[in-house]
C-alpha positions in Angstrom: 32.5 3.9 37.2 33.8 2.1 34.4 31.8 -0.9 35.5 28.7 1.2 35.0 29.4 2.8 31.5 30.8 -0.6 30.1 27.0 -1.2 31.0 24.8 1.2 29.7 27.1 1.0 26.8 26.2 -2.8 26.0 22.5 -2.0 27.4 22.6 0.9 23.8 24.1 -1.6 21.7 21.5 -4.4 22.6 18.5 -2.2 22.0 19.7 -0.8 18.4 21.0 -4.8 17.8 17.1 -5.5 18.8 15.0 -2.2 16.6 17.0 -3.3 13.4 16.3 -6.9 13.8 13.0 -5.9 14.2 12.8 -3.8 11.8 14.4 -6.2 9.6 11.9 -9.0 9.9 8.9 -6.6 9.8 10.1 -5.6 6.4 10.0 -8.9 5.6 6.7 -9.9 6.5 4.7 -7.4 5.9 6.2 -6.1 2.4 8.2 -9.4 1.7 11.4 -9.6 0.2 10.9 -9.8 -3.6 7.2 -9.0 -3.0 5.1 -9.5 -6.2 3.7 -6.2 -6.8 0.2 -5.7 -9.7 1.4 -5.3 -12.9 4.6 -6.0 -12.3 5.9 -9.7 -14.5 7.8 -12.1 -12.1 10.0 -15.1 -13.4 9.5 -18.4 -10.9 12.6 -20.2 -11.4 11.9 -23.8 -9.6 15.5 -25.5 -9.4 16.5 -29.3 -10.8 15.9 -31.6 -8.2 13.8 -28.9 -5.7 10.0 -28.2 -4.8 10.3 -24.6 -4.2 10.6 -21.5 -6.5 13.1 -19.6 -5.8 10.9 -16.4 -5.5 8.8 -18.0 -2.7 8.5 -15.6 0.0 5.4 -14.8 2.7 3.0 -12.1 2.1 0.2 -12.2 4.2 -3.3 -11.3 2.7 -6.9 -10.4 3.0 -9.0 -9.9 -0.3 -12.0 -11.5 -2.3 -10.0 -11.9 -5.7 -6.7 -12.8 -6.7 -6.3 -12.3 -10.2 -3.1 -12.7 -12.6 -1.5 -13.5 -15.6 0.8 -16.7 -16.3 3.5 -17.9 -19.2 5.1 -21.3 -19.3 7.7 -22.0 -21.5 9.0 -25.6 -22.9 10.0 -26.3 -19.5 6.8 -27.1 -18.4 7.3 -30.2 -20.6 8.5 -33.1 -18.3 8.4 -36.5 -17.9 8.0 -37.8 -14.1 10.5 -40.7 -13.1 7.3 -43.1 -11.8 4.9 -43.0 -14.9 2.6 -43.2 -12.0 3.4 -39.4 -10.8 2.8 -37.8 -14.1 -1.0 -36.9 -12.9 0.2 -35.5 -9.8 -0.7 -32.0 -9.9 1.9 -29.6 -9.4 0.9 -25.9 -7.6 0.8 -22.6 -9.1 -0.7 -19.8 -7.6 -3.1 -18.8 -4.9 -3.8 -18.5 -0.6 -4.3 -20.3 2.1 -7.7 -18.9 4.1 -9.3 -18.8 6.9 -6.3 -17.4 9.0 -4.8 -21.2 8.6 -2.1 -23.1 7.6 -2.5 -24.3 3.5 -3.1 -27.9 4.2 -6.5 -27.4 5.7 -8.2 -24.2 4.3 -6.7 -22.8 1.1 -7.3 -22.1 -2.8 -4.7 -22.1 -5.7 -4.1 -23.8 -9.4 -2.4 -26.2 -10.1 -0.6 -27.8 -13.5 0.8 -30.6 -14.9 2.1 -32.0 -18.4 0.3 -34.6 -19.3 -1.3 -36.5 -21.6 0.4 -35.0 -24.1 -0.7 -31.3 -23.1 0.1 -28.6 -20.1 -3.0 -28.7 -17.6 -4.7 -26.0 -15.2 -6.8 -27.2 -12.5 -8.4 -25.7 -9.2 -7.3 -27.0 -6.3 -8.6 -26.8 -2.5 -8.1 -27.4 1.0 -11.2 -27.3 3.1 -10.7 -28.4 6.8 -7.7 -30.5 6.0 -9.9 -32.7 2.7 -7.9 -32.2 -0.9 -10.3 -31.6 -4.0 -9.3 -30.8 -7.6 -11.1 -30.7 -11.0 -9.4 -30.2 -14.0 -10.5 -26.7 -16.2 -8.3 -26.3 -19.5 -5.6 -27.5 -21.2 -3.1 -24.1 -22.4 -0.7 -23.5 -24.8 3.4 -23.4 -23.9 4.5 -19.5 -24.4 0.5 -17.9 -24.1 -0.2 -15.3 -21.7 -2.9 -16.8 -19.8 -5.5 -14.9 -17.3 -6.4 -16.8 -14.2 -8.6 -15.7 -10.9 -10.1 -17.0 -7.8 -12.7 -14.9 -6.4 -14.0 -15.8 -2.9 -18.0 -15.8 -2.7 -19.3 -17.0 0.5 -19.3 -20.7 0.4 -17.3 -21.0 -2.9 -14.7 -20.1 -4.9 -14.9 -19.3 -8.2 -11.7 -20.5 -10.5 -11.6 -18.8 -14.0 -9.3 -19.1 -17.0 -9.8 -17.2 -19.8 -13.1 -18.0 -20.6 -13.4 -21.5 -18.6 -14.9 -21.4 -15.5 -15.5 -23.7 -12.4 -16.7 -23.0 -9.1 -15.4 -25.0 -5.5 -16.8 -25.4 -2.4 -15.4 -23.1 0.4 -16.2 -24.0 4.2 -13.7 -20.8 5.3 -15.5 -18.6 8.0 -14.0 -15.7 7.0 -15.7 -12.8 4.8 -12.5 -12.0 2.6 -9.9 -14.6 2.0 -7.6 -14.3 5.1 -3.7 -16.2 5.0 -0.8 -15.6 2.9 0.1 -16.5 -0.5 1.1 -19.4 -1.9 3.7 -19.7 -4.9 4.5 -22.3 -7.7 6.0 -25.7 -6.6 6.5 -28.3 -7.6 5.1 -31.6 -6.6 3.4 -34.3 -6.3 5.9 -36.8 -5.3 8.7 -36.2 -7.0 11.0 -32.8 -7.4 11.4 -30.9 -10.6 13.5 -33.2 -12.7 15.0 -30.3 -14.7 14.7 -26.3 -14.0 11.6 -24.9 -14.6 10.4 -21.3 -15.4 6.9 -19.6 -14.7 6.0 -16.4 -15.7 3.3 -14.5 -13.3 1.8 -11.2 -13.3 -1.1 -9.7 -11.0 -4.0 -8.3 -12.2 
């Protein structure tokens, strides 16, 4: 009898220990921890010595426009250890598409200090191939308003008034992934803290 009870009683305390897990990491994929939300301003702190923001988190998505707002402070002002890396173009915000991992379908900006000036660029995955063209140089402490908007077999990259459109071999009608958030790199990690400001549109 006590066998039995002992039982069901571990049996109950599995099957709550399993629903909150659950519940837990369905929370956290489908609303995301720390979940950038429209119109709300989020601070991307990427740590000395690290890639990654500390804000990165994964929302999945499906839409035809992702469209924000960004600030860099003096921060954005570095100087890579290899001369050679200072063009390497450092990732701000955008997707990954066609129901894929980043590296072969996705859209995003990137940035970079260099040549004397903080740089926006589009950059794209299609089928696994890198492309990037530079759009504008910005000013440190502007607000700044980017998009990508998917149409059919191209993206089209705007900021403020510059525009520049990018192939797009995705199959999918919408832009289908999850979001991808500012890193940094390139080669080399962030050789001091840096801060981003973003806000969606």
């Amino acid at each position: 009898m006590k066998t039995r009870v002992l039982t069901s009683f571990l049996c109950c305390s599995m099957l709550v220990l399993i629903f909150s897990c659950k519940k837990i990491i369905e929370s956290s994929i489908d609303h995301g921890l720390n979940t950038p939300k429209k119109g709300e301003l989020i601070e991307y702190t990427i740590p000395k010595g690290q890639h990654y923001a500390d804000q990165n988190t994964y929302q999945a998505i499906e839409f035809d426009e992702l469209k924000f707002t960004v600030r860099f402070d003096s921060s954005a002002i570095y100087q890579t250890i290899d001369q050679a890396n200072q063009e390497d173009i450092n990732k701000l915000y955008g997707f990954s598409d066609n129901n894929a991992d980043h590296r072969q379908f996705s859209a995003r900006f990137g940035w970079n200090w260099a040549r004397g000036a903080l740089r926006l660029y589009a950059y794209v995955y299609n089928s696994g191939d890198r492309t990037s063209q530079e759009m504008t140089a910005i000013q440190i402490g502007t607000e700044d308003t980017c998009s990508i908007k998917v149409s059919g077999d191209h993206y089209t990259f705007s900021v403020n008034n510059t525009t520049t459109q990018m192939a797009r071999e995705s199959k999918t009608s919408e832009a289908s992934g999850y979001k991808l958030f500012p890193y940094f790199g390139g080669n080399e990690t962030a050789p001091h803290e840096i801060d981003i400001w973003i806000k969606e549109l």
